[in-house]
C-alpha positions in Angstrom: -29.5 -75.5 -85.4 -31.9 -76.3 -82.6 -30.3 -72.9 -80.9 -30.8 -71.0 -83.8 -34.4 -71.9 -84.1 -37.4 -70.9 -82.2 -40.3 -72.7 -81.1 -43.1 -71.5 -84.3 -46.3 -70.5 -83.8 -49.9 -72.0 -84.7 -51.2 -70.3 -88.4 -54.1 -72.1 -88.4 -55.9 -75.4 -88.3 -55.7 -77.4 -91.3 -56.8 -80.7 -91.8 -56.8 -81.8 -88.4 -53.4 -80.5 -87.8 -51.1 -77.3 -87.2 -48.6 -75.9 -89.4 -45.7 -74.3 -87.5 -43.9 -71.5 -88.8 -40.1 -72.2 -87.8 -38.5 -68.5 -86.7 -35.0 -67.6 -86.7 -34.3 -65.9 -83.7 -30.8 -64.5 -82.8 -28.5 -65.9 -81.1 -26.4 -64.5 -78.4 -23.7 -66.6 -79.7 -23.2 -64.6 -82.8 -23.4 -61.3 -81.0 -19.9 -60.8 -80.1 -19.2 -61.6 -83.2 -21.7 -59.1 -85.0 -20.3 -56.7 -82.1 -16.9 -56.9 -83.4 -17.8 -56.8 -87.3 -19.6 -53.5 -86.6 -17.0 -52.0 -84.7 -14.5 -52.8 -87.6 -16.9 -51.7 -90.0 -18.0 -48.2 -88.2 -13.8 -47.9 -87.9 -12.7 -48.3 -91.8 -16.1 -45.7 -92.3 -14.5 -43.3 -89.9 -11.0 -43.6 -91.8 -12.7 -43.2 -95.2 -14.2 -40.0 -93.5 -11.3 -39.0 -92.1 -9.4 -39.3 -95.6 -12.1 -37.4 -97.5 -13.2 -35.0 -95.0 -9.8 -33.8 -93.1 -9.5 -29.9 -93.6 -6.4 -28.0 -94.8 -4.0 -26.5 -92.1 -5.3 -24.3 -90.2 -4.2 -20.6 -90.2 -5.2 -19.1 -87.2 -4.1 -22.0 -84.5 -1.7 -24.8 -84.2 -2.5 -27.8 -82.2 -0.7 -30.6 -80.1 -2.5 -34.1 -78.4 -2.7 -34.1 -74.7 -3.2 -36.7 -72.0 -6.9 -38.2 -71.7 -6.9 -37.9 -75.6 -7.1 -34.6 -75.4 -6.1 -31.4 -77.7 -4.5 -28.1 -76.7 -5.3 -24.9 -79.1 -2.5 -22.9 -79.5 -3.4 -19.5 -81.5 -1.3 -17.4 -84.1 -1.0 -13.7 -83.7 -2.1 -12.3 -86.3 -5.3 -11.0 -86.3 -5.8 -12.1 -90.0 -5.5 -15.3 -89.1 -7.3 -14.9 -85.8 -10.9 -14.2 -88.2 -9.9 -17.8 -89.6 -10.7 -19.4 -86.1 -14.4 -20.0 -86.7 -13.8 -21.5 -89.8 -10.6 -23.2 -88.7 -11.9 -24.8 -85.7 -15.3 -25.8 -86.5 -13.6 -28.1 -89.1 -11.3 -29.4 -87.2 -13.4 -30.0 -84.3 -15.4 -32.6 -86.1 -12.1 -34.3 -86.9 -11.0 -34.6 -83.6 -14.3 -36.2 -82.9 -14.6 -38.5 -85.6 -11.4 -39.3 -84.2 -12.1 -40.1 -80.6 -10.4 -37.2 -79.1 -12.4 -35.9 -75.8 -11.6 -32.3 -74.1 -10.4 -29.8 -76.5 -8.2 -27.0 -74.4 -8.5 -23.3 -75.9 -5.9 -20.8 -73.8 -6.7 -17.3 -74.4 -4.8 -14.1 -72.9 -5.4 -10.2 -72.8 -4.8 -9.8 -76.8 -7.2 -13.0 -77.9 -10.0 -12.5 -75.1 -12.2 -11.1 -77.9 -12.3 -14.7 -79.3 -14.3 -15.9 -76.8 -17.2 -14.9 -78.2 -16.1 -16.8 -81.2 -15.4 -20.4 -79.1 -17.8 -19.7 -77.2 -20.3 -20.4 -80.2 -18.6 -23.5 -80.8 -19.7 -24.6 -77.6 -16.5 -23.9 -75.4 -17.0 -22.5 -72.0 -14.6 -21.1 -69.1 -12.9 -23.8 -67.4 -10.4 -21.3 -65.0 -9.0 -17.8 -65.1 -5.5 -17.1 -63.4 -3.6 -13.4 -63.7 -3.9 -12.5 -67.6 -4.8 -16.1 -68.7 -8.0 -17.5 -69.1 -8.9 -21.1 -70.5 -11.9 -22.3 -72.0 -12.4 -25.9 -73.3 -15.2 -28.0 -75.2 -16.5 -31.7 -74.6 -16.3 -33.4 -78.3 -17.8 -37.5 -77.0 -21.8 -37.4 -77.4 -22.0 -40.8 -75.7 -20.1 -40.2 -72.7 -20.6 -37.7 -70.0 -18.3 -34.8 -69.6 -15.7 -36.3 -67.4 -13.3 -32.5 -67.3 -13.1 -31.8 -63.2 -14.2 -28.4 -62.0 -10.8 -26.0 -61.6 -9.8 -25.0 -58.0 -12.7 -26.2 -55.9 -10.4 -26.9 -52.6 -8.6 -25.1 -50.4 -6.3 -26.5 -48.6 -4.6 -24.9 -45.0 -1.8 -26.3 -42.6 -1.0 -25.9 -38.8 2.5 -26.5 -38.0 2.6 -27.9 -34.5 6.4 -27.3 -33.4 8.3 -28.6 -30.5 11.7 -28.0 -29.3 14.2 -29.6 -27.5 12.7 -28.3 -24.1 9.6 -29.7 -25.0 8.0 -26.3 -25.7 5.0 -25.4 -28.2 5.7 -22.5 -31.1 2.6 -20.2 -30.6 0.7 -17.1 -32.3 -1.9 -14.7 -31.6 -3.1 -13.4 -35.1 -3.5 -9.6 -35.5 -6.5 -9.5 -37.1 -8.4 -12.4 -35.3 -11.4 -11.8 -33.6 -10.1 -14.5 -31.1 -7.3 -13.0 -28.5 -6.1 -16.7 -28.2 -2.9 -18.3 -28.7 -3.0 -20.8 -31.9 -0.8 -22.7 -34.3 1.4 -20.8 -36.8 0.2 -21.8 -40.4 -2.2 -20.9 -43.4 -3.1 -21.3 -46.8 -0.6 -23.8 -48.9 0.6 -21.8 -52.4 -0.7 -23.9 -55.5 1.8 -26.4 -56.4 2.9 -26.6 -52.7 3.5 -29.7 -50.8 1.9 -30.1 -47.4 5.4 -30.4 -45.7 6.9 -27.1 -47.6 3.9 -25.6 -46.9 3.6 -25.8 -43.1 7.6 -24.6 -42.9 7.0 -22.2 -45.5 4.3 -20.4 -43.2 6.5 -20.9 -39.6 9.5 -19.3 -40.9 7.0 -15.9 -42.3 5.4 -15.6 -39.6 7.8 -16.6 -36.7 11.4 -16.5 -38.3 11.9 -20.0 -36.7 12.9 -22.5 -39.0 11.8 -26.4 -38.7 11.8 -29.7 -40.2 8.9 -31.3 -40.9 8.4 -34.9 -38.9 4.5 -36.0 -39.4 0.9 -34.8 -39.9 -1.3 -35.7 -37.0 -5.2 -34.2 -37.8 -7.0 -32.5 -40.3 -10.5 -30.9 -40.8 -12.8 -30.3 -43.6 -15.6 -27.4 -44.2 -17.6 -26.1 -46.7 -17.2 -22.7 -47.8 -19.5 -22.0 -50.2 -21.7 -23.9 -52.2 -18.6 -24.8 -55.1 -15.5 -25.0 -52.6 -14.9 -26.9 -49.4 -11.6 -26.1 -47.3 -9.0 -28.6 -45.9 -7.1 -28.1 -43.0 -3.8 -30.5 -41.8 -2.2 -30.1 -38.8 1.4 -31.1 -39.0 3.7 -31.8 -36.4 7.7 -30.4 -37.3 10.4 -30.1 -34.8 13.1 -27.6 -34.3 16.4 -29.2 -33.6 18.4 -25.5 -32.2 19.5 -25.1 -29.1 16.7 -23.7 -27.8 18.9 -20.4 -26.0 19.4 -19.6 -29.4 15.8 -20.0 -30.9 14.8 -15.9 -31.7 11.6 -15.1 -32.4 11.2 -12.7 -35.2 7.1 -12.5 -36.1 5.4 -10.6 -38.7 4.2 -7.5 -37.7 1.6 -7.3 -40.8 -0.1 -10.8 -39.6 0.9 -11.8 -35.9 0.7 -9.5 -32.7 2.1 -12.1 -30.7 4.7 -15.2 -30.6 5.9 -17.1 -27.8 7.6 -20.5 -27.1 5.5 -21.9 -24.1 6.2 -25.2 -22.1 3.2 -28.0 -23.3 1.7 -28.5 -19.3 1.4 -24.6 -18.9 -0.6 -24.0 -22.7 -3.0 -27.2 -21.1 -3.4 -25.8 -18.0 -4.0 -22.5 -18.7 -5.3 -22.0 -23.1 -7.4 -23.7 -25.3 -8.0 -23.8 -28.8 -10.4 -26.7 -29.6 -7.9 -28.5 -32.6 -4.6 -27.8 -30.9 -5.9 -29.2 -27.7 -8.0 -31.7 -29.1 -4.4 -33.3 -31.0 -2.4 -32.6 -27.5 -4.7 -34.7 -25.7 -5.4 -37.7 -28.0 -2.0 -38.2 -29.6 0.2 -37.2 -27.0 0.8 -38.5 -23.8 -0.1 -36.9 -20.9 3.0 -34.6 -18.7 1.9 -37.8 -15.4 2.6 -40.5 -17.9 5.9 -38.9 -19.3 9.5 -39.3 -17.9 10.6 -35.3 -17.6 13.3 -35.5 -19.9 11.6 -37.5 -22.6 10.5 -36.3 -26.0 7.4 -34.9 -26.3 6.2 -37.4 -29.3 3.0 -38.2 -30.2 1.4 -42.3 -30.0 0.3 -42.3 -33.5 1.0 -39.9 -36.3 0.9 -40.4 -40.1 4.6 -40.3 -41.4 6.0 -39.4 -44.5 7.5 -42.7 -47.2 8.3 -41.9 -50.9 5.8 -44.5 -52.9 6.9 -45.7 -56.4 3.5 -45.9 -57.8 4.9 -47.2 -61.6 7.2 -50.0 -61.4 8.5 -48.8 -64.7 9.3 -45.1 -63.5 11.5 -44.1 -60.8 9.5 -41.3 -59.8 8.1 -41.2 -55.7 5.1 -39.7 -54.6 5.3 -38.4 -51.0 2.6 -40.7 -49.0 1.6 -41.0 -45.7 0.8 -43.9 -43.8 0.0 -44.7 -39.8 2.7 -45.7 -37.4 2.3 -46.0 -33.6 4.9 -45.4 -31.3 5.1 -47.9 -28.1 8.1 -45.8 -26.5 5.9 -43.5 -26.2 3.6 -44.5 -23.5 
């Protein structure tokens, strides 16, 4: 009991002597306990709600659970059933929040974009807009922050550094560059694209050479604008012809120039600040380099399929540092 009670306080004097008022004070004992009595209470309230309060099927959308606790709104065609959806979904939204759901998905295309208007006063807003398609989504938790990511705020680029068996360097002179310098082949990777796919992707359009993909050995960042920033990986692929039969066949619409040009000579004689910067630091230099050796870099980030879930057999394509020793 002595944890339970307080120390009281003096009244007032009274013959000589104080009278203490004893006051309960709460103990932090019972408070995981209280915590856990509310939470079970504020549940079964939330279940009696749910069974009193859950609105008929809706006629003007279906609906399926996503990941994060999420919901996806699919809508019917009809436009009867479209002037449903303020009804519809205002209901249901305060179902799926009483529930615990978070995001709430709404996909709308060229027939339903005059319903956003009607989300919109729901409070959905635009989350990202692709060919025909727009989606807009809503944030149901009060308590917690909207945790949805912004859509499509990178960009992300790739320089394909190739070498062939002569020890040569795959270059391109961009037509409509304001540099007249030679550079890496490479550009922008296509959404859903893998960094290796990407950087032979963009050799073979714009050279005709085909590649394999060994490492990636720099990237930089920017900022673009004030909502997306811009990656950029150089990766190093190899082309394992016999370089008398390695034919150049560029684009005319994007390069005005291609060439295969020995590593020494490009040093010597061009510079572009990133392919030169990665020749010089992870490559040895043409004194220290037996004439007939590979042309390999001392440290590079190689390519190893991770199982991330011991449960699931499915890799994810990681990258992880590895020096070389033969090559010095």
């Amino acid at each position: 009991m002595a944890a339970i009670m307080a120390a009281g306080s003096a009244r007032r004097l009274r013959s000589g002597g104080m009278i203490w008022t004893p006051i309960v004070a709460r103990s932090p004992l019972l408070q995981p306990l209280r915590s856990a009595k509310t939470r079970l209470a504020d549940k079964a309230a939330t279940c009696r709600s749910l069974s009193t309060e859950r609105p008929p099927t809706p006629t003007s959308f279906t609906w399926k659970p996503v990941s994060h606790q999420g919901v996806t709104v699919e809508l019917a065609g009809s436009e009867a059933a479209q002037d449903d959806l303020s009804r519809d979904l205002a209901a249901h939204l305060k179902v799926w929040k009483l529930e615990g759901r978070k995001a709430v998905w709404l996909p709308l295309e060229v027939d339903t974009f005059h319903l956003a208007k009607t989300a919109s006063a729901l409070g959905f807003k635009f989350h990202h807009a692709k060919g025909a398609k727009a989606t807009m989504y809503t944030w149901l938790p009060d308590e917690i922050p909207d945790k949805v990511p912004p859509f499509g705020f990178h960009q992300v680029g790739v320089g394909a550094l190739v070498l062939n068996q002569r020890n040569e360097i795959l270059l391109v002179k961009e037509k409509h560059s304001q540099y007249d310098r030679w550079k890496m082949p490479g550009g922008l990777v296509d959404p859903g694209e893998l960094l290796p796919d990407g950087a032979k992707r963009e050799v073979f359009e714009e050279t005709g050479i085909r590649a394999e993909f060994r490492s990636v050995l720099a990237f930089w960042q920017r900022t673009i604008s004030a909502d997306q920033s811009d990656l950029y990986t150089v990766c190093r692929l190899e082309c394992m012809q016999d370089p008398s039969q390695l034919r150049i066949h560029f684009d005319p619409n994007e390069i005005r120039a291609a060439t295969w040009m020995p590593v020494e000579e490009y040093l010597a004689e061009h510079d572009h600040p990133m392919l030169r910067t990665v020749l010089e630091r992870s490559f040895p230099t043409p004194s220290k380099r037996e004439e007939e050796a590979a042309f390999l870099p001392f440290f590079e980030l190689a390519p190893e399929d991770l199982q991330m879930h011991p449960s699931k057999p499915t890799t994810f394509q990681s990258f992880f540092a590895t020096r070389r020793t033969e090559a010095v």
